[in-house]
FITORDREN-633781 format. One record per residue (C-alpha): residue in three letters; x, y, z. Coordinates in nm, 2 decimals, decimal comma. Last residue first. Layout:
N
code=ALA; px=X; py=Y; pz=Z
...
//
This chain:
171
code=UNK; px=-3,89; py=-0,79; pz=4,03
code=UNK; px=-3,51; py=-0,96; pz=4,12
code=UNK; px=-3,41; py=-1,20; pz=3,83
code=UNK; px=-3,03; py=-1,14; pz=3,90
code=UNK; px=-3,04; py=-0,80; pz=3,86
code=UNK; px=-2,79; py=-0,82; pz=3,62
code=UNK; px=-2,99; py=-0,67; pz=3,36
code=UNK; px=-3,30; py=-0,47; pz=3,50
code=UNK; px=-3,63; py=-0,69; pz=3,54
code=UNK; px=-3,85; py=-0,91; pz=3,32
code=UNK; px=-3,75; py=-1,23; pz=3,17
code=UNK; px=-3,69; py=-1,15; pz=2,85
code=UNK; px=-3,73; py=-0,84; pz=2,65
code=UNK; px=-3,86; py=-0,97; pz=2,35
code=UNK; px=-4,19; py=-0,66; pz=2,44
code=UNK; px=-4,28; py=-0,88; pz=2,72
code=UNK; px=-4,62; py=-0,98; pz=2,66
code=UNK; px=-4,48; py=-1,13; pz=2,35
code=UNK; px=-4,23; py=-1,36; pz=2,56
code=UNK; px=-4,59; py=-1,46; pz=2,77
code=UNK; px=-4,79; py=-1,51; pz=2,48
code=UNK; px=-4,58; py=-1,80; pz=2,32
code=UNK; px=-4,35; py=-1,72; pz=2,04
code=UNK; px=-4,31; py=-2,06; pz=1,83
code=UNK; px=-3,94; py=-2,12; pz=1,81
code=UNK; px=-3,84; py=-2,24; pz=1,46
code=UNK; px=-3,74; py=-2,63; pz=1,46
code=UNK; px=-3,36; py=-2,62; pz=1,39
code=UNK; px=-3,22; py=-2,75; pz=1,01
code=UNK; px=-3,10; py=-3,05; pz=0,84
code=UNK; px=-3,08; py=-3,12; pz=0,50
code=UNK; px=-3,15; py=-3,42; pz=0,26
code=UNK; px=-3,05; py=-3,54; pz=-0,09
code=UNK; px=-2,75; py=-3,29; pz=-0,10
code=UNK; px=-2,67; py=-3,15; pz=-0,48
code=UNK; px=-2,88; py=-2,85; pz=-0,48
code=UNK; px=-2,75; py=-2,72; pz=-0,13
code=UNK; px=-2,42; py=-2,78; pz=-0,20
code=UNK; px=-2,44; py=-2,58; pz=-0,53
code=UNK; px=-2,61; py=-2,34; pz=-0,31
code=UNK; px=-2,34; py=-2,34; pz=-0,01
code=UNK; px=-2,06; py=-2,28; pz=-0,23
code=UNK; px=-2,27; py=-2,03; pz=-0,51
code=UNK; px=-2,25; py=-1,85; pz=-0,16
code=UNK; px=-1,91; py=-1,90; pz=-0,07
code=UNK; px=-1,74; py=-1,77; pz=-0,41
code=UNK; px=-2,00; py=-1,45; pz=-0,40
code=UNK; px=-1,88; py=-1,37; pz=-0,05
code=UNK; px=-1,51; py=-1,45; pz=-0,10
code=UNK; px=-1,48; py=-1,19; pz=-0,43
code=UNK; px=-1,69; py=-0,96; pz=-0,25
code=UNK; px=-1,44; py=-0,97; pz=0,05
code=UNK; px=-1,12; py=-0,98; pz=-0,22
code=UNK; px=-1,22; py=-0,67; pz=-0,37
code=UNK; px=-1,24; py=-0,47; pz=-0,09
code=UNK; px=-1,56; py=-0,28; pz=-0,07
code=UNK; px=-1,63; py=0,12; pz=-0,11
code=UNK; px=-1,86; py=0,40; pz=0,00
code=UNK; px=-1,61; py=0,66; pz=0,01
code=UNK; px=-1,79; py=0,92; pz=-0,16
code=UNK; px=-1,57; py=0,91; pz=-0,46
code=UNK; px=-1,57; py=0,53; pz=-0,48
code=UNK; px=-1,94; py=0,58; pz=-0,44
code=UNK; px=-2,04; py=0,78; pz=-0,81
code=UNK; px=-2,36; py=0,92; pz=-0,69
code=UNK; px=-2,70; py=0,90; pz=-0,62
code=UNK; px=-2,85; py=1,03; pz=-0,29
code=UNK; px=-2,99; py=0,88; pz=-0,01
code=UNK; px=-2,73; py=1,06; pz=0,20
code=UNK; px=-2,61; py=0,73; pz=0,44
code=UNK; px=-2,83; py=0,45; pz=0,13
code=UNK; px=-2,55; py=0,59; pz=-0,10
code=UNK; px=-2,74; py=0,47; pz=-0,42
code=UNK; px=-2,47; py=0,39; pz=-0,73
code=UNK; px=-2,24; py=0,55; pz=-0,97
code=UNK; px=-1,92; py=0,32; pz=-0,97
code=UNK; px=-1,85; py=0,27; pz=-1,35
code=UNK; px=-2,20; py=0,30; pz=-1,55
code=UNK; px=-2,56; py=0,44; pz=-1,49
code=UNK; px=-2,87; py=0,24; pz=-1,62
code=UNK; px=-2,85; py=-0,06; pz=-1,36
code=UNK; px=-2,81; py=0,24; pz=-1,05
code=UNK; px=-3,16; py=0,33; pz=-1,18
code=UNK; px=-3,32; py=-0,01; pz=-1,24
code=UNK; px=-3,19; py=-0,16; pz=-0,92
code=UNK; px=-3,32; py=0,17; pz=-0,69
code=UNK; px=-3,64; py=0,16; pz=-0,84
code=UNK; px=-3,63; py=-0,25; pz=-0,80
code=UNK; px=-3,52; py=-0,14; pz=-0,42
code=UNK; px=-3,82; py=0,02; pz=-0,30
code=UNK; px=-3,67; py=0,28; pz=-0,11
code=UNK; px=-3,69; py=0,33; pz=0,29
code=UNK; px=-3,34; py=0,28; pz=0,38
code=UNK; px=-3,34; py=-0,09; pz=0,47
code=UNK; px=-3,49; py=-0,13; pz=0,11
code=UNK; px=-3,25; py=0,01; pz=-0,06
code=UNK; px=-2,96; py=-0,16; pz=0,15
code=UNK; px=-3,17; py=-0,50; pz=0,07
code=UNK; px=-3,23; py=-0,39; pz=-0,32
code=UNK; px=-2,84; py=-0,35; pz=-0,33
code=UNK; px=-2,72; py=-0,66; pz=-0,16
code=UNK; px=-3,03; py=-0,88; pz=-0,36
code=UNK; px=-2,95; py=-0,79; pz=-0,72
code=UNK; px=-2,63; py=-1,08; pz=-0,68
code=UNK; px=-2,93; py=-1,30; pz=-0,62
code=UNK; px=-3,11; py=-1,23; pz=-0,94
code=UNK; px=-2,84; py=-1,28; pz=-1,18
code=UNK; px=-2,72; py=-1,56; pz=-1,02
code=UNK; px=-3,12; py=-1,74; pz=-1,01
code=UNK; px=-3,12; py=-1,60; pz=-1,43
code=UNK; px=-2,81; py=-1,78; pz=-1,45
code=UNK; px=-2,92; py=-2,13; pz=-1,33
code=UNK; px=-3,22; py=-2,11; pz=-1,54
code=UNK; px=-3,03; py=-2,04; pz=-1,87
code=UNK; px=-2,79; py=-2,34; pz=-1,83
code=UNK; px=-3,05; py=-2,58; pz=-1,97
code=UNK; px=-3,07; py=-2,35; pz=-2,32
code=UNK; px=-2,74; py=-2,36; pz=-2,32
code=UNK; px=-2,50; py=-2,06; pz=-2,30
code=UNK; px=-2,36; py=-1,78; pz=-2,43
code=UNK; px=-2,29; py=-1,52; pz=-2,18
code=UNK; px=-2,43; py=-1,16; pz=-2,25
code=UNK; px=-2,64; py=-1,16; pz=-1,97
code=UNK; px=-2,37; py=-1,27; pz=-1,74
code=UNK; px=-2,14; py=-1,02; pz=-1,84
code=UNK; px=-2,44; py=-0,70; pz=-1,81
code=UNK; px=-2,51; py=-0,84; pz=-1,46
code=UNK; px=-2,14; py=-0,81; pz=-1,32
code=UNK; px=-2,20; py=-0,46; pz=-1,31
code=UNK; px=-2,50; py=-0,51; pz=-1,01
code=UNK; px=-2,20; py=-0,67; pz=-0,83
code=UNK; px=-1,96; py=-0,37; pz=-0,77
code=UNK; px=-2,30; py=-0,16; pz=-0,69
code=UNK; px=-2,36; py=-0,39; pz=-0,39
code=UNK; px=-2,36; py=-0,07; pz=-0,17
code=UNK; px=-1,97; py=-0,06; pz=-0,23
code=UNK; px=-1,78; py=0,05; pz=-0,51
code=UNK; px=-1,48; py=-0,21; pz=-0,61
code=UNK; px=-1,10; py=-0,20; pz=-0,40
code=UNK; px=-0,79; py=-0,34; pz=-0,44
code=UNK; px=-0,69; py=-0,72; pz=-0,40
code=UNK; px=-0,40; py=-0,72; pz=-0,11
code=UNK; px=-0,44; py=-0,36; pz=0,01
code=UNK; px=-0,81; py=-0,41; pz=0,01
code=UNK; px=-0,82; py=-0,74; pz=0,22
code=UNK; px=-0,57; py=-0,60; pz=0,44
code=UNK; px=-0,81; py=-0,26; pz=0,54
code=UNK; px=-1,11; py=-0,47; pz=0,52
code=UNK; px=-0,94; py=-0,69; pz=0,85
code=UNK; px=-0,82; py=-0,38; pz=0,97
code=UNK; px=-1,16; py=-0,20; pz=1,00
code=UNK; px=-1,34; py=-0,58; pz=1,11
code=UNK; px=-1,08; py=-0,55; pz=1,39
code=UNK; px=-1,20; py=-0,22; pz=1,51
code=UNK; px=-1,52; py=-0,26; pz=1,44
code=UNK; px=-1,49; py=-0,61; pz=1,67
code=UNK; px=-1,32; py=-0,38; pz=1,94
code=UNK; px=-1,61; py=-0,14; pz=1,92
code=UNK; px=-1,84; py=-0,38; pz=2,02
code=UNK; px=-1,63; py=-0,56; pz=2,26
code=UNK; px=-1,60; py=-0,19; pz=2,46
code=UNK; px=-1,98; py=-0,12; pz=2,45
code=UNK; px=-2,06; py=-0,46; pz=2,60
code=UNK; px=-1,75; py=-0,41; pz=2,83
code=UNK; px=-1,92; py=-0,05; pz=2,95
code=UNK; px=-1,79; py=0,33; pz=2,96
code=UNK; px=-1,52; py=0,24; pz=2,66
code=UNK; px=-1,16; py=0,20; pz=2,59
code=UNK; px=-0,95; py=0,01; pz=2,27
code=UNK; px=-0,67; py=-0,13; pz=2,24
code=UNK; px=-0,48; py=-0,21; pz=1,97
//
């Protein structure tokens, strides 16, 4: 496919949608489709809560149940809800009525469009209880030293070094 735009930056960009378009094109024909805005996951909370399980087990499931909340109360959030509102309400209806964050209305999002292939929320959960269960069961971890922000990067609104890009430095 190829793809044209004014600038490189601008054409990578919308190669990469392209691709990520195709990409969640395959991965729906292969597994089918769930609504999207983390609505797909907020359903699974109703199984969890009714599975039996041991008193020592009951932890671990409340942490599940509480980070598979996170995709919707983030889009909430991003679009100036409060995203436990946003929880509670879309927890009440059934089936695929959820928040579209685009019209910031409530609705049933297959029929809006606002949908995720099955196999990418499939993946996503899979990886992340992954990298937790990793992350419980490793003694130490390893991670980058946060940059400190001096004055002089502040001073510059994250801009850099000052100048016009590709300027090469020139003030």
């Amino acid at each position: 496919i190829n793809v044209g735009a004014a600038t490189e930056t601008e054409m990578k960009e919308k190669k990469a949608r392209v691709e990520d378009a195709l990409n969640a094109t395959r991965a729906a024909v292969e597994e089918g489709i769930v609504p999207g805005g983390g609505v797909a996951l907020v359903r699974c909370l109703e199984a969890l809560d009714k599975m039996k399980i041991k008193a020592d087990q009951k932890l671990g499931v409340k942490v599940v149940m509480r980070a598979i909340e996170e995709p919707l109360r983030q889009i909430a959030n991003n679009a100036g809800h409060e995203g436990s509102v946003v929880i509670d309400k879309v927890k009440k209806g059934k089936g695929a009525f959820g928040f579209n964050a685009e019209t910031e209305k409530y609705e049933d999002l297959i029929e809006a469009g606002v949908i995720d292939p099955t196999k990418v929320v499939r993946f996503a959960l899979q990886n992340a209880g992954s990298v937790a269960s990793l992350m419980l069961t490793t003694e130490a971890m390893v991670a980058d030293k946060p940059e400190e922000k001096t004055a002089a990067s502040a001073m510059h609104g994250g801009m850099g070094g000052g100048g016009m890009g590709g300027m090469g430095g020139m003030m």
